[in-house]
N, CA, C and O atoms as a GROMACS GRO file, in nm:
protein
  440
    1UNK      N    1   1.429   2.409   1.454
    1UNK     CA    2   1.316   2.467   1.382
    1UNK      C    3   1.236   2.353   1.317
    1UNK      O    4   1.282   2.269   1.241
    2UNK      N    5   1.134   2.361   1.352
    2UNK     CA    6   1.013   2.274   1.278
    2UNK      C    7   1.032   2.288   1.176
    2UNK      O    8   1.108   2.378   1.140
    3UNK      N    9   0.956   2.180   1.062
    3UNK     CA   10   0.947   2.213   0.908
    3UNK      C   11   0.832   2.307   0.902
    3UNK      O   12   0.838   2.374   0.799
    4UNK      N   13   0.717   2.339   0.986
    4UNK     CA   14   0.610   2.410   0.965
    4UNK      C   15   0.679   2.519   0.993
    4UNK      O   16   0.643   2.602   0.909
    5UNK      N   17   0.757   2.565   1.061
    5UNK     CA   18   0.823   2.719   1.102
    5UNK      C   19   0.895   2.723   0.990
    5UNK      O   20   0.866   2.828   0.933
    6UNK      N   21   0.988   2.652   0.917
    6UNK     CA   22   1.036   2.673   0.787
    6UNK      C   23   0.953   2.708   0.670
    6UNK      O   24   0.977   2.794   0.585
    7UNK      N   25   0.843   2.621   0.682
    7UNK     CA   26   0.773   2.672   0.565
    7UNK      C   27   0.720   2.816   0.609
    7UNK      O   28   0.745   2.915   0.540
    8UNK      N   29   0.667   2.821   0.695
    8UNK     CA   30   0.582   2.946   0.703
    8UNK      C   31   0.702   3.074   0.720
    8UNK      O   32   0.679   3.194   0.708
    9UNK      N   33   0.796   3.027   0.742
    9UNK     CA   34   0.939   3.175   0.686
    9UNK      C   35   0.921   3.141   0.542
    9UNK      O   36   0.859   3.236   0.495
   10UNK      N   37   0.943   3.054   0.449
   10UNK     CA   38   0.952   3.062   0.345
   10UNK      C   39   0.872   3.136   0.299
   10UNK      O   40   0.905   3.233   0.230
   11UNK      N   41   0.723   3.101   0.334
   11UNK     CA   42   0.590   3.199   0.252
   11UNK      C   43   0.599   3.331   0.275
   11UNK      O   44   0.564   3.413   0.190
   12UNK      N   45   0.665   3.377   0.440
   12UNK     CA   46   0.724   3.512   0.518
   12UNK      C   47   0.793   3.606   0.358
   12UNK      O   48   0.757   3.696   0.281
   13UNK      N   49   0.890   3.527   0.374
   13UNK     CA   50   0.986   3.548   0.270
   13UNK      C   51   0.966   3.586   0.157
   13UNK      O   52   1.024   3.688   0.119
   14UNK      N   53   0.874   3.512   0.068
   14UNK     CA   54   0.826   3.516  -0.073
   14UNK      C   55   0.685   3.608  -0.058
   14UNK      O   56   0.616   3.592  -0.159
   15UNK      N   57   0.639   3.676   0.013
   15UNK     CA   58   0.533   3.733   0.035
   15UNK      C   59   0.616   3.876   0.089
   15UNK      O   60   0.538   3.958   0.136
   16UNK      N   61   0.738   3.911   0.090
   16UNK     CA   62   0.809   3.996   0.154
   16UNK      C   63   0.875   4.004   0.049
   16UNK      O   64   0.967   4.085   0.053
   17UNK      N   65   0.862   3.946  -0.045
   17UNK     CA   66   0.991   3.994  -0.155
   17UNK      C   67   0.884   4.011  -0.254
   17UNK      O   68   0.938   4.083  -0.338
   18UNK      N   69   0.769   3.988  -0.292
   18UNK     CA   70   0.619   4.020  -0.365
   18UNK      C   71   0.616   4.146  -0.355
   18UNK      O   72   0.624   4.235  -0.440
   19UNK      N   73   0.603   4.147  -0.246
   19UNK     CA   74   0.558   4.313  -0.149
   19UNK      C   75   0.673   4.384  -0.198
   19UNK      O   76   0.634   4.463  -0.284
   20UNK      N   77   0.772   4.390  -0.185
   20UNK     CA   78   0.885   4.477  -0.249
   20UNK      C   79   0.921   4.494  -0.415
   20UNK      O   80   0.982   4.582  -0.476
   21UNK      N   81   0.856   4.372  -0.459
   21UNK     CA   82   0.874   4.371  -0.616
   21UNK      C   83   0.725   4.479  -0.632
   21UNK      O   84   0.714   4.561  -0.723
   22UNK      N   85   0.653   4.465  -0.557
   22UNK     CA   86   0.556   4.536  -0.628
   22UNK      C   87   0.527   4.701  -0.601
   22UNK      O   88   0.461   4.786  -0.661
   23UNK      N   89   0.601   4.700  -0.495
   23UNK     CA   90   0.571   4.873  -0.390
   23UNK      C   91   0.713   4.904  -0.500
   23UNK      O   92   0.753   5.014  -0.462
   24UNK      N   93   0.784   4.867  -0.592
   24UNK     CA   94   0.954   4.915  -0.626
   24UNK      C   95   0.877   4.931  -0.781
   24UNK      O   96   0.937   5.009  -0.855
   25UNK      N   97   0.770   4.877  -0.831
   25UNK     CA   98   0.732   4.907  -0.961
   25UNK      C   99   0.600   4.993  -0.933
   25UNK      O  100   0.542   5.044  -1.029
   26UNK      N  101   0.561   5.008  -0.828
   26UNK     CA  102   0.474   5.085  -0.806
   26UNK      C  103   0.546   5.250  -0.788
   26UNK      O  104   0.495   5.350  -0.839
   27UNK      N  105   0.636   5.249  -0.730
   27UNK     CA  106   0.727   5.370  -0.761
   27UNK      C  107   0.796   5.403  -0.847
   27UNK      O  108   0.852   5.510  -0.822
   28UNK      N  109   0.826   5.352  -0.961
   28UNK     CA  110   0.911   5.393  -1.048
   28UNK      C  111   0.848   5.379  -1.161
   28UNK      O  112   0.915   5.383  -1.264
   29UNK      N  113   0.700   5.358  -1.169
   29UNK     CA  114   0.608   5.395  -1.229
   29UNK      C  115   0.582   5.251  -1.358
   29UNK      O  116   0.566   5.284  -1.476
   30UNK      N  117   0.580   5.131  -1.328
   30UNK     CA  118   0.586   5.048  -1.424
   30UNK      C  119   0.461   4.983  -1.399
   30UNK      O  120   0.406   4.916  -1.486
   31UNK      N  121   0.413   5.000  -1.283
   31UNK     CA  122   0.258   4.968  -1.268
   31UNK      C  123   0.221   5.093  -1.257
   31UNK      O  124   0.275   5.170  -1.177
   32UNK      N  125   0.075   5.142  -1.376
   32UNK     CA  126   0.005   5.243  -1.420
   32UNK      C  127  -0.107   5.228  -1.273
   32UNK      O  128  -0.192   5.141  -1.257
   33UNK      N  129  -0.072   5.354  -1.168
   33UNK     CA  130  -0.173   5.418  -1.074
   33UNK      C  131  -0.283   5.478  -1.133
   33UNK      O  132  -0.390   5.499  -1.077
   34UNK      N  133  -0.249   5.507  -1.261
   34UNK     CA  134  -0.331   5.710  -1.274
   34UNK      C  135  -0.467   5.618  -1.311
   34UNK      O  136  -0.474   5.509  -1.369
   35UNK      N  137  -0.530   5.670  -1.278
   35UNK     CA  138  -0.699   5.678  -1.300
   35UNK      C  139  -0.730   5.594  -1.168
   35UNK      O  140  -0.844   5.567  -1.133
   36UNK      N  141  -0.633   5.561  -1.109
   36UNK     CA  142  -0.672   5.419  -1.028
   36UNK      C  143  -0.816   5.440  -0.941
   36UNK      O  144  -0.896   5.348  -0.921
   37UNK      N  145  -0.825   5.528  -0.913
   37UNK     CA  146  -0.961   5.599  -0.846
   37UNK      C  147  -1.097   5.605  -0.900
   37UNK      O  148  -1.197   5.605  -0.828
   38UNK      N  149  -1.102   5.612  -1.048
   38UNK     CA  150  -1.153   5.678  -1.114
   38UNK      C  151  -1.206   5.610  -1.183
   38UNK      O  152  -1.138   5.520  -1.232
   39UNK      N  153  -1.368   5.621  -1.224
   39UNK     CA  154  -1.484   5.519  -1.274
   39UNK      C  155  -1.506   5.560  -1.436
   39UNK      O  156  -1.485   5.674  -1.478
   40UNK      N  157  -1.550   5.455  -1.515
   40UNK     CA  158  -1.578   5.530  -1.645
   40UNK      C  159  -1.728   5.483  -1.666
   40UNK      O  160  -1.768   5.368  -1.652
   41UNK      N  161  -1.793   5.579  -1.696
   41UNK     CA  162  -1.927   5.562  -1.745
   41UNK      C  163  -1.966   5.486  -1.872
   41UNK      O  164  -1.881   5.466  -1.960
   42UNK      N  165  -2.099   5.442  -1.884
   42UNK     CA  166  -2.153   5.384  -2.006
   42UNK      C  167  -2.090   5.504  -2.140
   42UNK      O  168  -2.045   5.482  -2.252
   43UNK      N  169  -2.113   5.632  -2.063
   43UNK     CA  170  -2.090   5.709  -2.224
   43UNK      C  171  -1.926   5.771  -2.209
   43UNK      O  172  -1.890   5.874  -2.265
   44UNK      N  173  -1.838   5.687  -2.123
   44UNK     CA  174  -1.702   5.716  -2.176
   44UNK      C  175  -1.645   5.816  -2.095
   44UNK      O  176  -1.522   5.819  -2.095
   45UNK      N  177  -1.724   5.928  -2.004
   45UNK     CA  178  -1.695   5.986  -1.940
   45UNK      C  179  -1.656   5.946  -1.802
   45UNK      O  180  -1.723   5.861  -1.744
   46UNK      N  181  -1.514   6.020  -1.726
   46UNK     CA  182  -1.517   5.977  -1.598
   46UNK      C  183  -1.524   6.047  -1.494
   46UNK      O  184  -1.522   6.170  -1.495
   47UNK      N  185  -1.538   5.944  -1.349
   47UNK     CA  186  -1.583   6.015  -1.238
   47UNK      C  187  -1.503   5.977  -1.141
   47UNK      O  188  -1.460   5.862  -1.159
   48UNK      N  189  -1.456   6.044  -1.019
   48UNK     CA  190  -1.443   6.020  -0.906
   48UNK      C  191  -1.482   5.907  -0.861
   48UNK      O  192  -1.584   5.902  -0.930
   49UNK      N  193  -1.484   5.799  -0.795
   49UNK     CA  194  -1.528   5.666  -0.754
   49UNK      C  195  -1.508   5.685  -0.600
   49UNK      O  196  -1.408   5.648  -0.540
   50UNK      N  197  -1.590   5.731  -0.558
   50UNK     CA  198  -1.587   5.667  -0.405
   50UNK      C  199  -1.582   5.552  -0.366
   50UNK      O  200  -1.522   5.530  -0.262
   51UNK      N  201  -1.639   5.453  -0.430
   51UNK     CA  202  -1.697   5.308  -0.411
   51UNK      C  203  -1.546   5.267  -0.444
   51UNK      O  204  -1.498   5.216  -0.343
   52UNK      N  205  -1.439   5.271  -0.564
   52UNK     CA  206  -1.308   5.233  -0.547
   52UNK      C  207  -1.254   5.269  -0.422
   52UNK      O  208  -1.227   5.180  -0.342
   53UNK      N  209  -1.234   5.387  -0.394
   53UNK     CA  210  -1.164   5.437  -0.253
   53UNK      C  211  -1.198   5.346  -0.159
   53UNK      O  212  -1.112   5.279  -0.101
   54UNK      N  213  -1.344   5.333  -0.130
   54UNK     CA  214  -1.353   5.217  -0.003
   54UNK      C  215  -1.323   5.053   0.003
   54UNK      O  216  -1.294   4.979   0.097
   55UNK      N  217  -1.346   5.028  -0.148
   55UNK     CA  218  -1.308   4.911  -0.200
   55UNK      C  219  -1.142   4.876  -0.121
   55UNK      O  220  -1.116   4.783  -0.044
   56UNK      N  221  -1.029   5.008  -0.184
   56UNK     CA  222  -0.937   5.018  -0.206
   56UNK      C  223  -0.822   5.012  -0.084
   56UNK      O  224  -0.714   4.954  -0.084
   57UNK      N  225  -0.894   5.100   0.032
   57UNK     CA  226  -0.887   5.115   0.161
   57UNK      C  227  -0.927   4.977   0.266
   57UNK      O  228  -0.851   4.924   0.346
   58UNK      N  229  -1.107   4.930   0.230
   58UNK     CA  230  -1.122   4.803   0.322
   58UNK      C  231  -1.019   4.689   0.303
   58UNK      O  232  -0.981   4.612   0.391
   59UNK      N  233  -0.974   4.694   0.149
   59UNK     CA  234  -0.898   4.548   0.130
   59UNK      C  235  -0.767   4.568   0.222
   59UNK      O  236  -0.742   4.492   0.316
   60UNK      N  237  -0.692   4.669   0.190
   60UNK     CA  238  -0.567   4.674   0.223
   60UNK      C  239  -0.554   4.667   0.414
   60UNK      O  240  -0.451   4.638   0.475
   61UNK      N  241  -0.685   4.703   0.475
   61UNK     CA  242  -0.679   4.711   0.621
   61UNK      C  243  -0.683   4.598   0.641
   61UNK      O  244  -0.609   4.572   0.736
   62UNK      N  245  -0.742   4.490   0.592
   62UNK     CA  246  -0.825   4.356   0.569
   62UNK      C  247  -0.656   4.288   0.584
   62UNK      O  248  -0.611   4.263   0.696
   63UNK      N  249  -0.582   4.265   0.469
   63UNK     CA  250  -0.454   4.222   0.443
   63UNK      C  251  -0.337   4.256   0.578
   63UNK      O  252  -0.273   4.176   0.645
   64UNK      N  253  -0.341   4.391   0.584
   64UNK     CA  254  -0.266   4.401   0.684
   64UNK      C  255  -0.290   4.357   0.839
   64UNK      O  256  -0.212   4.309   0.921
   65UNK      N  257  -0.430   4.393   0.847
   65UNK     CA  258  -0.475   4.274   1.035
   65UNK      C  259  -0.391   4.167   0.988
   65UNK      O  260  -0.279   4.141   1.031
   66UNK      N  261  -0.468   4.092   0.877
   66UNK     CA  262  -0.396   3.926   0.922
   66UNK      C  263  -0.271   3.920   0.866
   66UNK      O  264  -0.199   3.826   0.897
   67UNK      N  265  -0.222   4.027   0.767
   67UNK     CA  266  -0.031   3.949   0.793
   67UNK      C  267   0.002   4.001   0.938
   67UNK      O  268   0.111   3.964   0.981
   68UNK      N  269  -0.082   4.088   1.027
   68UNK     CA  270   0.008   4.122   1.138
   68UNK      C  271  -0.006   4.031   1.229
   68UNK      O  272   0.092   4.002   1.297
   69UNK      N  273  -0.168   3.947   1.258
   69UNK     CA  274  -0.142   3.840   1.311
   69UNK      C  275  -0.092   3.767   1.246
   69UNK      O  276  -0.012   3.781   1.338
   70UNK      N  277  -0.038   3.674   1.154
   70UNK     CA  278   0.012   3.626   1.116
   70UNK      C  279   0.173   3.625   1.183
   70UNK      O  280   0.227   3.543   1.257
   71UNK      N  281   0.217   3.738   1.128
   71UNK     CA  282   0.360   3.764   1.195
   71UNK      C  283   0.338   3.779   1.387
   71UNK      O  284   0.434   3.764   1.462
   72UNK      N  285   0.239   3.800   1.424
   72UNK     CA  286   0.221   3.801   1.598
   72UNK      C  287   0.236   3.651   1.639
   72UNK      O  288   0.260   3.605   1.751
   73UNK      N  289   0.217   3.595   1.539
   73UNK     CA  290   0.184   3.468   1.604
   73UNK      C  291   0.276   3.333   1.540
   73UNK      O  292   0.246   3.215   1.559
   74UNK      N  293   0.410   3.391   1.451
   74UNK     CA  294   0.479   3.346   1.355
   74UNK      C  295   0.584   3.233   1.437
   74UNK      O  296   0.634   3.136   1.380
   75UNK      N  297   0.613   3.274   1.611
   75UNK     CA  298   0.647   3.166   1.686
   75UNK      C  299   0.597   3.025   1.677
   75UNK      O  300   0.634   2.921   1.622
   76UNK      N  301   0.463   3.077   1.782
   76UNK     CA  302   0.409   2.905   1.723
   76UNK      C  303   0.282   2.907   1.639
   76UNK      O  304   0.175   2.867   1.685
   77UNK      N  305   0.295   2.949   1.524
   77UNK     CA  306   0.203   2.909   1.434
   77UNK      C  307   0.252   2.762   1.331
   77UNK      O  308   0.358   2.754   1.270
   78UNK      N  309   0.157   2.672   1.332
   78UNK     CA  310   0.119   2.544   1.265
   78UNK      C  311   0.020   2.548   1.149
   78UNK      O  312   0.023   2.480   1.047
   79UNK      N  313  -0.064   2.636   1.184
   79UNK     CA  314  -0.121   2.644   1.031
   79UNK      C  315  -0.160   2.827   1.031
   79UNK      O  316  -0.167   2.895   1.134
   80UNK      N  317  -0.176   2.870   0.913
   80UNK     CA  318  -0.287   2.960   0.912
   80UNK      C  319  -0.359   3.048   0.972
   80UNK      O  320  -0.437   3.041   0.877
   81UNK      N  321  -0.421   3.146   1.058
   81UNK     CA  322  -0.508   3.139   1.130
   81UNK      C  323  -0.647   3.217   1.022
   81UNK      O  324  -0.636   3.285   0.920
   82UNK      N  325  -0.784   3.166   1.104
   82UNK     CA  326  -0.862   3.168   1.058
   82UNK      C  327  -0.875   3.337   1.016
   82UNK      O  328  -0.801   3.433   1.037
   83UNK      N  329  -0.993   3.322   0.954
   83UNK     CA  330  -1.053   3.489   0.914
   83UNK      C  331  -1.189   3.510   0.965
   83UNK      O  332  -1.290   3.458   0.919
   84UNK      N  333  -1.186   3.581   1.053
   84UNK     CA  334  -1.362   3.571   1.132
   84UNK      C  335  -1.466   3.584   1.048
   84UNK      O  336  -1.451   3.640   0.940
   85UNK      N  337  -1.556   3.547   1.077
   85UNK     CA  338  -1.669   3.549   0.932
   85UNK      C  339  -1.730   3.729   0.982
   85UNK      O  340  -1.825   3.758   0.910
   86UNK      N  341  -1.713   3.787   1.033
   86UNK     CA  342  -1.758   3.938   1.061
   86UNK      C  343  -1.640   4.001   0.943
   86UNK      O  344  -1.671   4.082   0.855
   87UNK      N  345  -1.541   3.961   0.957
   87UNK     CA  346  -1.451   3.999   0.868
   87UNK      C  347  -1.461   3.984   0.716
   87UNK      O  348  -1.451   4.075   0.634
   88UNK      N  349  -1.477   3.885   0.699
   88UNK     CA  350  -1.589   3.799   0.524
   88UNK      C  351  -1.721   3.859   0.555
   88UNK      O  352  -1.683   3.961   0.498
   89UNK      N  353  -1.802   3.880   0.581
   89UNK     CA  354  -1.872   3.947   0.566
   89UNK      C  355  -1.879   4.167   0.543
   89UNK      O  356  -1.938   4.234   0.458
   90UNK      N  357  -1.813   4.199   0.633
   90UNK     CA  358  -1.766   4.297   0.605
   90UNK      C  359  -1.691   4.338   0.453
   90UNK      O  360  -1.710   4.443   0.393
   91UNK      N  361  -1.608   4.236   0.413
   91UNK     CA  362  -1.549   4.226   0.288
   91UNK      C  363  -1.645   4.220   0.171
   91UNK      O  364  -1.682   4.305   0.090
   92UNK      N  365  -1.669   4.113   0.185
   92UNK     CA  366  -1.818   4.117   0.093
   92UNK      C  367  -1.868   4.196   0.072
   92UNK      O  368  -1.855   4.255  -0.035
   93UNK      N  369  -1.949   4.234   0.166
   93UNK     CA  370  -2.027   4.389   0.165
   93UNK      C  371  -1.991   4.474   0.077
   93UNK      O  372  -2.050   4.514  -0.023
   94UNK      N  373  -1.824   4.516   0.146
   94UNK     CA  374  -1.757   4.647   0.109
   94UNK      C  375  -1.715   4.598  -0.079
   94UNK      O  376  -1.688   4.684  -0.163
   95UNK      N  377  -1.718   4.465  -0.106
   95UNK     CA  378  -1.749   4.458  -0.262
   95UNK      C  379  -1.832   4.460  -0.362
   95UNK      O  380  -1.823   4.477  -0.483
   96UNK      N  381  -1.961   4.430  -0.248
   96UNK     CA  382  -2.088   4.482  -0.279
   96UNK      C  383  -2.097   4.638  -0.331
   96UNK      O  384  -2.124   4.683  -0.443
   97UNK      N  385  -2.065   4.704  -0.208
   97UNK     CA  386  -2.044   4.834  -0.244
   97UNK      C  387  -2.010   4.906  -0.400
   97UNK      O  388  -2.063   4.988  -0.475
   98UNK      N  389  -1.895   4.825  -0.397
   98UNK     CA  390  -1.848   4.899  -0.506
   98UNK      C  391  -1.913   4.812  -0.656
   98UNK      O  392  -1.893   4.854  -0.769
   99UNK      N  393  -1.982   4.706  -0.628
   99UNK     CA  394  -2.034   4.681  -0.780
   99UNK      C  395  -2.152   4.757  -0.799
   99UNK      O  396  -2.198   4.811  -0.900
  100UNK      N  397  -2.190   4.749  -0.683
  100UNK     CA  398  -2.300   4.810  -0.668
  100UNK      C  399  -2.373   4.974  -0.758
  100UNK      O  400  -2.479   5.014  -0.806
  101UNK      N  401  -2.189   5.035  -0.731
  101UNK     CA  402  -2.152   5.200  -0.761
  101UNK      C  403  -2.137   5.133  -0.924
  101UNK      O  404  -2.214   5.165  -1.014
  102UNK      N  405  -2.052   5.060  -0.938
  102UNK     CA  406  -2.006   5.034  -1.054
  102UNK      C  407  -2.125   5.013  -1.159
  102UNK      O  408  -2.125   5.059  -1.273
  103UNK      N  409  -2.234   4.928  -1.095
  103UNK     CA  410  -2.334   4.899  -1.185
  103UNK      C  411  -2.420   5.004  -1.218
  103UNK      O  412  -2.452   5.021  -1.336
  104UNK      N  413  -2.478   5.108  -1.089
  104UNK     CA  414  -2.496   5.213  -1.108
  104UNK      C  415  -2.460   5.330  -1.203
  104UNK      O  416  -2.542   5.403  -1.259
  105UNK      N  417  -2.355   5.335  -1.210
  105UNK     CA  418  -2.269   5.435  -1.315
  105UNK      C  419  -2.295   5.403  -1.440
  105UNK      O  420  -2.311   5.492  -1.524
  106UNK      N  421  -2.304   5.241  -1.480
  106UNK     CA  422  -2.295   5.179  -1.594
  106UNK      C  423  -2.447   5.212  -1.655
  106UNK      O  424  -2.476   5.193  -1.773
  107UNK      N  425  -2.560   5.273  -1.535
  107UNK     CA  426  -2.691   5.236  -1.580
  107UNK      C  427  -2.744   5.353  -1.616
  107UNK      O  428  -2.834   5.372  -1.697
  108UNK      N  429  -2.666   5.455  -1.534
  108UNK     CA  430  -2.735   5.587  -1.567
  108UNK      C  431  -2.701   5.669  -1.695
  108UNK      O  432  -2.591   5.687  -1.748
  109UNK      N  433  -2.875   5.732  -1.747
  109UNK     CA  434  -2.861   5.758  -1.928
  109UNK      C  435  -2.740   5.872  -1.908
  109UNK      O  436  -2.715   5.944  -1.812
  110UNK      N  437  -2.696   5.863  -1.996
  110UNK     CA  438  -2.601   6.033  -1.988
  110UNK      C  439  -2.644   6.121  -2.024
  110UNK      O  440  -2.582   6.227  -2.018
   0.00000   0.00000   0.00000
């Protein structure tokens, strides 16, 4: 085994035990979900957030493509692999989106 195949199990590893520390407090309730959806207005009142949902949804599809290439390609990978700029851009956007909602909400009189 290469030292680059070692390291990149190591990061495997510690990015696999992240993921489990956090999906194990995400169930047993020590990281607070509730509102996670849910926008608060300039006057305190809240709303439904669509703009979170897509936020919430693009990232996590985003993460999972590249740990899956990542792990597709965990034989002979040497470094990294890139992130297509359609992909950063798409991301962007979809954060656009949601400041976008966010700023919105923040602007309208109540």
């Amino acid at each position: 085994m290469s030292l680059a195949q070692g390291v990149s199990l190591v990061v495997l590893a510690f990015v696999g035990a992240l993921a489990s520390i956090v999906g194990t407090q995400l169930l047993n309730g020590t990281i607070n979900t509730r509102h996670l959806l849910w926008g608060r207005r300039s006057d305190g009142t809240m709303y439904f957030s669509p703009e979170r949902v897509q936020l919430l949804l693009f990232t996590i599809w985003t993460a999972l493509a590249y740990l899956l290439n990542v792990v597709s390609n965990l034989g002979h990978l040497t470094t990294l692999p890139d992130i297509p700029n359609q992909t950063l851009y798409l991301l962007g956007g979809s954060h656009a989106v949601y400041l976008g909602g966010k700023a919105m909400a923040m602007l309208r009189k109540p």
